[in-house]
C-alpha positions as CSV (number, residue, x, y, z in Angstrom):
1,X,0.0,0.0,0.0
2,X,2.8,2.5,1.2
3,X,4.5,1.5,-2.1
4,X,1.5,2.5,-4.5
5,X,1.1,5.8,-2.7
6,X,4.9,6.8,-3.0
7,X,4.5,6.1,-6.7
8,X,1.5,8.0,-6.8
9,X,3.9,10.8,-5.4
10,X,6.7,10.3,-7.4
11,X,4.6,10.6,-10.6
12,X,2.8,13.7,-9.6
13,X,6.2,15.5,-8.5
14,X,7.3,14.4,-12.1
15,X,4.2,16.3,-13.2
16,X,4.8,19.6,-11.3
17,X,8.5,19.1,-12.1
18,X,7.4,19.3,-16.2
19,X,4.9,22.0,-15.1
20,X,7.7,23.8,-13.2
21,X,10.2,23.7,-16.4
22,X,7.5,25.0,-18.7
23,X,6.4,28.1,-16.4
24,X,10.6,29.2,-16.0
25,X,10.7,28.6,-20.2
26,X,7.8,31.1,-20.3
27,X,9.6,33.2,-18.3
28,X,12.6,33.7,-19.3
29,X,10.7,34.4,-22.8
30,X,8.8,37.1,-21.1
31,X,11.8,38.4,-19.1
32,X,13.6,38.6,-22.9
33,X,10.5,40.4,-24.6
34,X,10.4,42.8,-21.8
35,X,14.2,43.8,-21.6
36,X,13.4,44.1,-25.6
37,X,10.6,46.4,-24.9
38,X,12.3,48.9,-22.3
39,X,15.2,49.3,-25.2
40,X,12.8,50.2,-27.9
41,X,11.1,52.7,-25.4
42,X,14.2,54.5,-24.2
43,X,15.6,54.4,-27.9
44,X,12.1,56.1,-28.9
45,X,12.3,58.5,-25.7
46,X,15.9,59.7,-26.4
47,X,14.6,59.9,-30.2
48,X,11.8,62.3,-28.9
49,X,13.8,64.4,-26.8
50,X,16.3,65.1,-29.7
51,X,13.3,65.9,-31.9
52,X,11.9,68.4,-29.1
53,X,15.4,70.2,-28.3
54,X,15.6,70.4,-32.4
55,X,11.9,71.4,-33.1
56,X,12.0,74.3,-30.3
57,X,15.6,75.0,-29.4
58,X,15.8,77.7,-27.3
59,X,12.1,77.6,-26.3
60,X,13.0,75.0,-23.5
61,X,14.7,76.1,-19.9
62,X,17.4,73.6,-18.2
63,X,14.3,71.9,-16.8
64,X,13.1,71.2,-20.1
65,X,10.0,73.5,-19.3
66,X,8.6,75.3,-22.3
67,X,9.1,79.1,-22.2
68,X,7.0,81.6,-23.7
């Protein structure tokens, strides 16, 4: 009896195992397409900026506050 039970264990730690291997694949993808992301933002934010200080020059304190 304590036999069947500890195989009925074994097989559903193999399970989660699996399970377990498939969530950190997922993951890691999603860890990958979000350091992707946050590059392609700051690359369009600094592409902005440059656009802005070349758009209105001087119209733009040190703070980057528009004047006048």
């Amino acid at each position: 009896m304590a036999d069947i039970r500890n195989e009925v264990l074994y097989e559903e730690l193999l399970k989660l195992d699996e399970r377990m291997a498939e969530s950190e694949a997922v993951m890691a993808d999603l860890v990958a397409f979000m350091k992707d992301m946050n590059r392609e933002l700051a690359e369009g934010q600094a592409r902005t900026e440059a656009l802005k200080r070349k758009l209105f020059k001087d119209r733009f304190d040190a703070q980057g506050l528009f004047v006048g």
